[in-house]
VMD Tcl script that draws the C-alpha trace (Angstrom):
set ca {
  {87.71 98.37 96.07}
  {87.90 99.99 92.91}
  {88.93 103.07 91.26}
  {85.97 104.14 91.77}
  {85.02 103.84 94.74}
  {85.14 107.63 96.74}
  {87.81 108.58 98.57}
  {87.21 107.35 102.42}
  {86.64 109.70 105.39}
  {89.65 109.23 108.05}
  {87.84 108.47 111.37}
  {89.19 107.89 114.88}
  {88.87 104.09 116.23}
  {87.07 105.71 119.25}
  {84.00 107.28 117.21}
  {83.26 104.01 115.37}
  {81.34 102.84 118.28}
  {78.87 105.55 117.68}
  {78.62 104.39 113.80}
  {75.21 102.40 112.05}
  {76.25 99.21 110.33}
  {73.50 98.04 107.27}
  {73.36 94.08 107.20}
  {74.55 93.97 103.78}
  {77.92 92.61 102.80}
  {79.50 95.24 100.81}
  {82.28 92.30 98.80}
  {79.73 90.22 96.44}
  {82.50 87.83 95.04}
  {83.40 84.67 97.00}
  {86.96 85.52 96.10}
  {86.72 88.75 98.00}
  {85.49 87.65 101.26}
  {87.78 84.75 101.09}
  {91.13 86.99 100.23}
  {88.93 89.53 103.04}
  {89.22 86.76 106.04}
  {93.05 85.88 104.76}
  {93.79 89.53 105.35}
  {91.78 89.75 108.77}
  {94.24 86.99 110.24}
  {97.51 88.56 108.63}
  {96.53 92.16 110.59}
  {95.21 90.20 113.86}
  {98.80 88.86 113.54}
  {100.69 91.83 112.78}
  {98.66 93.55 115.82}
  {99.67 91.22 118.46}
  {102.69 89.89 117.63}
  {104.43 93.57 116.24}
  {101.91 95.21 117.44}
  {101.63 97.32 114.24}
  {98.85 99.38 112.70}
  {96.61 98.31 109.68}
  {94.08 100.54 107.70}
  {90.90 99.42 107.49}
  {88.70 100.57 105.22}
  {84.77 99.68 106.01}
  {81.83 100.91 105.14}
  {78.99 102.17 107.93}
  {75.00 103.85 106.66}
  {76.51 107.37 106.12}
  {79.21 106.11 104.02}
  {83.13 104.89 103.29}
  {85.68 105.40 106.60}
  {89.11 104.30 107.00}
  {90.37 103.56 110.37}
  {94.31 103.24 111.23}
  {94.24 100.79 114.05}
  {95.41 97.47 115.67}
  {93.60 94.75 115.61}
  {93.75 92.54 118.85}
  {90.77 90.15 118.05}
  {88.82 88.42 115.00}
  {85.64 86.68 115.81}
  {83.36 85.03 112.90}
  {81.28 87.99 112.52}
  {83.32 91.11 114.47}
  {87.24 92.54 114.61}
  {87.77 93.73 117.93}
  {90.12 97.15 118.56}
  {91.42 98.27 121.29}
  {89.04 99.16 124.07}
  {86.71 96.83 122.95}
  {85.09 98.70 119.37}
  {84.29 96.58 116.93}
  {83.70 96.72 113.43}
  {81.55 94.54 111.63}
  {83.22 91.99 109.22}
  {80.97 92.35 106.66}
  {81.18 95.94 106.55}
  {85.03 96.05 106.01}
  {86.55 96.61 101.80}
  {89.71 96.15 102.68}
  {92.59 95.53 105.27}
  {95.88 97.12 104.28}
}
mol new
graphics top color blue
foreach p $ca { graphics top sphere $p radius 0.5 }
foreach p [lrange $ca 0 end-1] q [lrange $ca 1 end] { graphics top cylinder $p $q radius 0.2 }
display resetview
């Protein structure tokens, strides 16, 4: 993300299943989705080993959300939350 990128809306992790995902992928550099998947492992650690929360900042049709969450599960395409919402991995900025 940039500077200039807008300021994301705070959302709760139980609305996202109501959310429309584009097929897009919103990173366009290699390096991006490569440092994206590095940082999808270090939070699907940090969720189920410490059990902490990450933000995750994605991007659905309306617009740029931010989620503060633990992640329990990365597929290829999907990170699973608790109660089984999902977030598409090509929709997601960043993981902080």
């Amino acid at each position: 993300m940039t500077n200039t990128t807008p300021t994301p809306v705070l959302i709760e992790k139980e609305n996202i299943s109501g959310l429309k995902f584009p097929d897009a992928d919103v990173l366009t550099s290699k390096e991006e989705i490569k440092m994206r998947f590095f940082n999808l492992d270090r939070a699907l650690k940090l969720g189920n080993l410490e059990h902490n929360k990450i933000k995750i900042i994605f991007e659905d049709s309306e617009g740029i959300k931010q989620v503060n969450t633990t992640v329990w599960g990365v597929t290829d395409k999907r990170v699973i939350l608790k109660q089984g919402v999902v977030i598409p991995i090509h929709r997601i900025y960043e993981i902080i």
